[in-house]
N, C-alpha and C positions, 0 to 999 in steps of 0.2 A: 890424446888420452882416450881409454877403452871403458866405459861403464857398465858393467850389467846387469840388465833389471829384472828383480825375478817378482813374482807375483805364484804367491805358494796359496792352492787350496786343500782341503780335507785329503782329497785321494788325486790333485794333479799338483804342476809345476810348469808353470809356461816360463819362457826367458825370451830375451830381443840383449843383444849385444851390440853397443851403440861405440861406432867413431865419432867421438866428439871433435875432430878435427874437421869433420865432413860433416857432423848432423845427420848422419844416416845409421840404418841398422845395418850390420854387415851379417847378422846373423840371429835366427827367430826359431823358438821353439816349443813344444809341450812334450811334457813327461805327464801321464795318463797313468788310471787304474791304478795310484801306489798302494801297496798294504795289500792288491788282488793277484793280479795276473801281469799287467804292464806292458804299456805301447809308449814309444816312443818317436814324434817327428821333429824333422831339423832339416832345416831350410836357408840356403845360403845364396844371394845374385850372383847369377853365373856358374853354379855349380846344381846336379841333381838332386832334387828333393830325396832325405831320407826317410825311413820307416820301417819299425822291426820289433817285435816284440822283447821285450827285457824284464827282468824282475828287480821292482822298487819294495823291497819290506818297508822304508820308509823315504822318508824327504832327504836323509843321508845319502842314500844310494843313489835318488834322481839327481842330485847336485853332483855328486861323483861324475855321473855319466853324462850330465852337461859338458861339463871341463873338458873330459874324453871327447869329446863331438867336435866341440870347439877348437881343442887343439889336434886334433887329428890330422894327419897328411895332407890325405885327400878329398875328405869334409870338415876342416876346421879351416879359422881363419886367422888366429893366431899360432905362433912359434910355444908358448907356454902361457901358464895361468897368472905368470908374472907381470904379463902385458897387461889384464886387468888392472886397473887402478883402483876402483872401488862399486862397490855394490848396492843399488839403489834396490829398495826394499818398500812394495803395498801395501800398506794398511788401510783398509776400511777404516777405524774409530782411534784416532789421538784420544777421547776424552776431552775432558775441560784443561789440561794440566799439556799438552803437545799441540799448541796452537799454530805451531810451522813446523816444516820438514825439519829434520834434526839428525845428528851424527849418535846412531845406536849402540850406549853403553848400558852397565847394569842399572843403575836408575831409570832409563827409561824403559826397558826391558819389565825391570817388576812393577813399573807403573800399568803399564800394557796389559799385564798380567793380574792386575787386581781390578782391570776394567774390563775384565772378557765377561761378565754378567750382562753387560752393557752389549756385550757384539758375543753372543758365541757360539754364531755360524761362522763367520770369518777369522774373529780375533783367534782363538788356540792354532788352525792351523799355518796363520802369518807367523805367530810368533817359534812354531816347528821347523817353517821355512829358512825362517833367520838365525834359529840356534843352529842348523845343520847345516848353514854358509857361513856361517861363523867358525865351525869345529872344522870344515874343511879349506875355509882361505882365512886363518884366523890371523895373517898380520897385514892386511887390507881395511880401509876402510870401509864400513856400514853405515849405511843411511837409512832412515824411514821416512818415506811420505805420505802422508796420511789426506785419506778422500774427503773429511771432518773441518781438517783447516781452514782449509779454502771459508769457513763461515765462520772461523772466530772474532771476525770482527763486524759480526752482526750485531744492530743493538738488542737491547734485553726487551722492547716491545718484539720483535720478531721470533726471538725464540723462548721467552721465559712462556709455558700453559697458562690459563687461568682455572686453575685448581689450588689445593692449599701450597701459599709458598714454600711450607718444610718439605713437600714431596721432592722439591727442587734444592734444597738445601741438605735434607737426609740420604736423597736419591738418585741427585742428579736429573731427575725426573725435566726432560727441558728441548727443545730441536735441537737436534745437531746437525741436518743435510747430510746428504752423500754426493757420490760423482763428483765429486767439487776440486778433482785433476780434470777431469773432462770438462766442466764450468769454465774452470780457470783457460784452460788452453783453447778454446773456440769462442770466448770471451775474448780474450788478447788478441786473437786474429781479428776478430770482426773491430775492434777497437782498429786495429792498422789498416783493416782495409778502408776504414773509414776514415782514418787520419784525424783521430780525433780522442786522448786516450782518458779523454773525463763524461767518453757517452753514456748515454742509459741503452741498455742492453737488457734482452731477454732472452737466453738459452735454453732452449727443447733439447734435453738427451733423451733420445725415445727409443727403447728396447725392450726386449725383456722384462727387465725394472726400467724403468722410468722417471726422471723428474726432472724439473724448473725450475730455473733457475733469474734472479735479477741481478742486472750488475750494474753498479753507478762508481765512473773514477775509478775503475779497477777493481771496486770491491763489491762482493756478494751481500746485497742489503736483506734477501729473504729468497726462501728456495721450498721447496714443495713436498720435500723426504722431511720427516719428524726425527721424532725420538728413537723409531728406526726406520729401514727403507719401506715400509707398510704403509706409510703414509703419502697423498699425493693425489695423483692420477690414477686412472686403474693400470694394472699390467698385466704381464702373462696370466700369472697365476694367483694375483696381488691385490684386494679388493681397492685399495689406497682407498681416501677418506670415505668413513662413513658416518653414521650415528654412534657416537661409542656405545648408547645403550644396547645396539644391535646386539653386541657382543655377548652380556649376557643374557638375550631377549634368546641367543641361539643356547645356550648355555642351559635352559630355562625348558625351553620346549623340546630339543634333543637330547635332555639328561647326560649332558656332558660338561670334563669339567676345562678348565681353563686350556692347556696343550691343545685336546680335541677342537674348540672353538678359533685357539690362533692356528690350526692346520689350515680347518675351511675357510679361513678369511686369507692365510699366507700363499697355499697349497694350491685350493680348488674353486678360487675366486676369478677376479678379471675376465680379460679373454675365454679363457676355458671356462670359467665358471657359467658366465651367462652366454655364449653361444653351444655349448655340449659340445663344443668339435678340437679346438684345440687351445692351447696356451701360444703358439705360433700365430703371426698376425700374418703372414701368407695364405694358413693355410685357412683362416679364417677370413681372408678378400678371397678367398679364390670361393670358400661356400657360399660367402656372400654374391658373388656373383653369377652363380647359379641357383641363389632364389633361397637359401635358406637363410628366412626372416630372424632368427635368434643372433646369427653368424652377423647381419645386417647394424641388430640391435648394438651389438658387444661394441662394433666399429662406430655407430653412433655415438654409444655413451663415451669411449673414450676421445673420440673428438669434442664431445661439448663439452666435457671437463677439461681437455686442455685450452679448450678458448676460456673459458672462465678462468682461468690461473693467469693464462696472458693480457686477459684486460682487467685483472685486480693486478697485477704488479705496474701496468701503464700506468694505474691512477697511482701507485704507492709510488711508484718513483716519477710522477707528475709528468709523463710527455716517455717516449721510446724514440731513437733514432735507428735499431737494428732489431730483427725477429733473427734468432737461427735456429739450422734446427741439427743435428748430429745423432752419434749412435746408429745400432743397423736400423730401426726402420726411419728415423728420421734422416736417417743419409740416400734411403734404397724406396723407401715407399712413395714415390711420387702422388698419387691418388688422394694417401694421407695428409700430405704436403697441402695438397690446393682444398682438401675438406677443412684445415683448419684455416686458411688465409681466408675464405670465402666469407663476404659478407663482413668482413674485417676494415675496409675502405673508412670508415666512421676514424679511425684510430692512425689511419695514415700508409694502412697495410692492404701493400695491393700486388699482387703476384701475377709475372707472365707469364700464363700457364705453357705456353709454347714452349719456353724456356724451363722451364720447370719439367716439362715431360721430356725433354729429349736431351738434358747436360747431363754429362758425362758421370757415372759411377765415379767414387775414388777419388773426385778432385771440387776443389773448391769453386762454387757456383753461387752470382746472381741473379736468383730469380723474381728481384722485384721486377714490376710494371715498371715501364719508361713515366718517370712524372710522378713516380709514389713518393709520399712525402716521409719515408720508413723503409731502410733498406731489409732486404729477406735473401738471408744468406743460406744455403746448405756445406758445412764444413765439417771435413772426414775428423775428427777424434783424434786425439793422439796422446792418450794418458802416459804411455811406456816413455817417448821423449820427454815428456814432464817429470817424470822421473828422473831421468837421465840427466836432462839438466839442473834440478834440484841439488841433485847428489853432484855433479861437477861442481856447480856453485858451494857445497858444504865443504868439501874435499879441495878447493884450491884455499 
């Protein structure tokens, strides 16, 4: 059986076309620039990487020209679009009301649609995505998996605020986490590599955005993204937790009004914000390493707040048997890796750094110490198969 998973943003469209008979991608792709000018790559094992400029007026015309790619001669990998089976679909935010993956009809369609308040940098252009794969494979099955789920079954001490409870009754007002296809799928492995599927686990997706994640028994007890992904750790551009009064403290002193104040906390915070060089955590080790103290600072700060997340979920889930860490730099930044293990020994976590500086890109590594009483795993991501399989599972 053939799955394909699209993941539709504002002005792109990535896809990965999954043989479910094999578990593998047979074919990966993004459609770029839609609504501008339009680039499009597509990438198949064993065949030459494509690239070419195309015109997407919208999300209609990039799915169009998936299909065409796909089934093409001599860069497709199927015979027709019939071969697809069904079409697994990313959402950022279910809402309170789509607590698992789900088969997408018009109900949950205008649910989705009445919750873009809630998400509306992601939510309109998912929901663009899936009306334009809908218009053009419309007697296929649809699925949505939603990055929100993965925490529906937190208790109400983990996600309800303590502000007034109608704020949360009129408004939703309440954690919902994100990442939480990436939680769930590097969670599950380190469960297996562990052989053990009731451990206490704690998940590092560190990129860009960022969060934390705890996992007990398979399920996500508390995770570090809020009400939206702003919260947390710092990120690129992301201040994650602060003072909420900060907020209007900037509000206040820069006579700006609310938009303005979430730009520089969304926009021009984190990384960038406190080192002045970049929102990139490369290119922010590489100043740092040439001596500029701000670039220094930024890499500090976000190291000590992820250790403090990791050892408030220790105590909250009484005892950890796994650290991981995922995403690109928790997958790629080695440096990062042993800044945040160091001096972790207290908790059972203890990292060989040998091992840790020299396994391999791209594949699943232990780098605890020989004798640590906490294993510290590094595991590649793989949200698109989460999908994939979702959507198998809703569809058979």
């Amino acid at each position: 059986m053939k799955i394909l998973v699209v993941n539709a943003g504002s002005s792109s469209l990535k896809y990965q076309l999954f043989d479910m008979d094999t578990n593998a991608a047979i074919a990966k792709g993004n459609c770029e620039r839609i609504g501008i000018d339009g680039v499009v790559t597509h990438k198949c094992p064993g065949k030459p990487d494509y690239k070419t400029e195309a015109a997407f007026p919208d999300h209609r015309a990039a799915i169009e020209c998936v299909l065409k790619l796909l089934t093409d001669k001599e860069l497709g990998v199927i015979g027709s679009v019939d071969e697809i089976s069904a079409v697994g679909h990313r959402f950022a935010h279910g809402g309170e009301k789509l607590r698992a993956s789900a088969a997408l009809g018009a109900d949950e369609i205008k649910y989705l649609e009445s919750i873009v308040g809630l998400n509306p940098l992601h939510g309109p252009p998912a929901i663009s995505g899936f009306k334009a794969c809908k218009e053009v494979m419309p007697n296929i099955n649809h699925v949505g998996v939603f990055d929100t789920s993965y925490y529906s079954d937190m208790e109400e001490k983990a996600y309800i605020y303590p502000i007034p409870y109608e704020l949360y009754e009129d408004y939703r007002i309440r954690r919902y986490g994100f990442h939480g296809t990436s939680h769930r799928y590097v969670a599950a492995k380190a469960a297996e590599l562990l052989g053990n599927k009731n451990a206490k686990i704690v998940t590092c997706h560190l990129g860009n955005g960022s969060s934390i994640t705890a996992t007990v028994n398979g399920k996500a007890i508390d995770t570090s993204m809020g009400f939206t992904p702003q919260d947390g750790v710092p990120m690129g551009t992301r201040s994650g937790a602060i003072d909420p009064t900060v907020v209007t403290y900037i509000q206040k002193v820069k006579n700006v009004g609310a938009e303005e104040a979430d730009a520089i906390l969304n926009k021009k915070s984190g990384l960038l914000g406190v080192s002045g060089v970049s929102s990139d955590c490369r290119d922010v080790s590489e100043a740092a390493e040439n001596g500029n103290a701000r670039a220094k600072l930024a890499l500090d700060i976000l190291v000590h707040n992820i250790k403090k997340i990791i050892g408030s979920y220790v105590a909250e889930m009484n005892g950890v048997d796994a650290l991981v860490f995922t995403a690109g730099i928790g997958e790629n930044d080695r440096e990062l890796r042993a800044a945040v293990c160091k001096d972790m020994s207290w908790l059972g976590i203890e990292m060989d750094e040998n091992v840790n500086a020299t396994c391999p890109r791209g594949e699943i590594a232990d780098v605890s110490a020989k004798g640590a009483k906490v294993k510290t795993y590094v595991i590649p991501t793989n949200e698109e198969y989460m999908i994939a399989l979702d959507t198998l599972n809703l569809t058979k």
